[in-house]
C-alpha positions in Angstrom: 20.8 12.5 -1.1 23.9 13.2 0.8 26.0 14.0 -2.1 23.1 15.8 -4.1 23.0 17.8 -0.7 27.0 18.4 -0.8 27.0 19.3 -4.4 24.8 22.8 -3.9 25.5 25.4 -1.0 21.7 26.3 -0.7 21.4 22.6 0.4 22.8 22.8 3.5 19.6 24.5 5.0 16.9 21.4 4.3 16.5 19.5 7.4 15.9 15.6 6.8 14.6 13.1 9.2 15.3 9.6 8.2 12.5 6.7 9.2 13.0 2.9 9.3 10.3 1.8 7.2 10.6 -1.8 9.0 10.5 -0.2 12.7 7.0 2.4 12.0 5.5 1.1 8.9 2.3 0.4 11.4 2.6 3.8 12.8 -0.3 6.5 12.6 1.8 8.9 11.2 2.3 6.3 8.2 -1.3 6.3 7.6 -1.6 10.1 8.1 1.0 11.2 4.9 -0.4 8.3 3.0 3.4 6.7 2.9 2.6 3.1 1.4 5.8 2.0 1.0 9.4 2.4 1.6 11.4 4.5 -0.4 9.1 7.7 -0.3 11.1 10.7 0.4 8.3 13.7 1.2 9.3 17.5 1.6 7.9 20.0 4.1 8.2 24.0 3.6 6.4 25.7 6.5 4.5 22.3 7.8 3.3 21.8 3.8 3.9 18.7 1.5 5.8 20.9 -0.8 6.6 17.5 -3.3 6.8 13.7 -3.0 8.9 11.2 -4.6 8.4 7.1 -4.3 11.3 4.6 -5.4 13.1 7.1 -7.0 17.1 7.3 -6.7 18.3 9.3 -9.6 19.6 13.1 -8.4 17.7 14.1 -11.3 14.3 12.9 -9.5 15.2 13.9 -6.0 17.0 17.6 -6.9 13.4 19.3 -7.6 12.6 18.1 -3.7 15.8 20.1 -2.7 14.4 23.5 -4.9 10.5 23.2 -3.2 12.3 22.8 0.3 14.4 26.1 0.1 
């Protein structure tokens, strides 16, 4: 994400807060998103899930997550 962030100007303004699946996967905010497993990336625009991806690494999958945050 940090190159896909790099390669685009506009990227610089999303915000993203990394969680260690390992460390909170019991955690009440887990439950709350509905995050069942690691390797969910969520967005928020304006304290709204804006879009969602789950075991997906491809720029391709992740960019559209970048365009909903902005």
């Amino acid at each position: 994400m940090s190159a896909l962030k790099d390669s685009n100007p506009a990227y610089q303004a999303v915000t993203f807060m990394k969680v260690d699946w390992d460390k909170h996967r019991n955690d009440a905010i887990v439950d709350e998103l509905k995050v069942r497993r690691r390797s969910t990336i969520i967005v928020f625009k304006g304290g709204e899930e804006v879009g969602r991806v789950i075991a997906q690494t491809s720029g391709a999958a992740i960019e559209p997550l970048f365009v909903a945050a902005l």
